[in-house]
C-alpha positions in Angstrom: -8.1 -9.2 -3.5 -10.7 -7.1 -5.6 -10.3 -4.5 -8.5 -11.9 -1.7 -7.6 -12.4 1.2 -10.6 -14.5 4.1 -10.9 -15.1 5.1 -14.8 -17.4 7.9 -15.7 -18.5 8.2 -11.9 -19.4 4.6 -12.2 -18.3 2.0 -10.0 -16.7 -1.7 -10.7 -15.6 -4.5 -8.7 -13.6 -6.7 -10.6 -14.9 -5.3 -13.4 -18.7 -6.0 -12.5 -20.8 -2.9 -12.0 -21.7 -2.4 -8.2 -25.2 -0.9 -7.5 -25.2 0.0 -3.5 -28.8 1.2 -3.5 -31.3 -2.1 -3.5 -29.0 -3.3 -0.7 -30.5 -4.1 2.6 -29.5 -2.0 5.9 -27.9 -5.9 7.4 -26.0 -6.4 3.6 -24.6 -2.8 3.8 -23.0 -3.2 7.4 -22.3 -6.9 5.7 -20.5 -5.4 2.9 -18.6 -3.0 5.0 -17.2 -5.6 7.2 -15.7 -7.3 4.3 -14.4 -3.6 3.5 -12.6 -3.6 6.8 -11.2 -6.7 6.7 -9.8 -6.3 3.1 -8.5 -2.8 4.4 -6.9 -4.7 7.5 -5.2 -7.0 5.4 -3.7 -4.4 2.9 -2.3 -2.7 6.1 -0.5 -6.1 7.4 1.1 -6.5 3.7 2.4 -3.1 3.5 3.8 -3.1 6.5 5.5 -6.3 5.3 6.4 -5.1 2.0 8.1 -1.8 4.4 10.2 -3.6 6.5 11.5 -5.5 3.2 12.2 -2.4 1.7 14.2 -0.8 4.6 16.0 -4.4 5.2 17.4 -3.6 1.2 18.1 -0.4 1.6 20.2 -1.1 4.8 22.1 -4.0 3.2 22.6 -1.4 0.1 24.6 0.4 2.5 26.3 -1.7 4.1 27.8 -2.9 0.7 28.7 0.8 0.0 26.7 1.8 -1.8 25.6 5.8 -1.7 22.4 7.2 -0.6 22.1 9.2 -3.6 22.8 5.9 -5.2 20.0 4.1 -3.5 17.2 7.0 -4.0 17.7 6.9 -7.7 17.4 2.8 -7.5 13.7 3.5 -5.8 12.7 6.5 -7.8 12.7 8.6 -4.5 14.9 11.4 -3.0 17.3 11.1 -1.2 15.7 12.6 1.7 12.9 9.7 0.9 15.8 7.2 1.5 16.2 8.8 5.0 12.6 8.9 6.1 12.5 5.1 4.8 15.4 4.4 7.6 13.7 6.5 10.3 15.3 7.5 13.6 17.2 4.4 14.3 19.6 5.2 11.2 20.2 9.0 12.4 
């Protein structure tokens, strides 16, 4: 996975200056494919990383512990806690 950073309206990649402009047309729609695909696999790892989080928060409370409890654990509200159990807790 690349860094990506923008410092005085400068861009970096890993921490090497990215110039867009003496790209061709073929290595822009190149470089946005590799975009997408890096974007793509963000998304699957998120959701991932989600569904571990709700998994722990369900086992928090099946040990007992409060909602209040748990929202303070993950620097969130408590209403947060709620949203990250969705309909099937309600």
């Amino acid at each position: 996975m690349s860094l990506y950073q923008k410092v005085n309206d400068i861009e970096y990649v890993d921490g090497v200056e990215i110039n867009l402009e003496p790209l061709t047309n073929e290595q822009l729609l190149e470089r946005l494919g590799t975009v997408s695909e890096n974007m793509s696999h963000v998304k699957d790892r998120l959701e991932t990383v989600k569904e571990q989080r709700e998994k722990i928060v369900k086992h928090c409370l099946n040990k007992g512990m409060t909602i209040v409890s748990i929202a303070k654990g993950l620097g969130v509200t408590r209403q947060w806690v709620y949203h990250i159990l969705g309909k099937r807790y309600r």
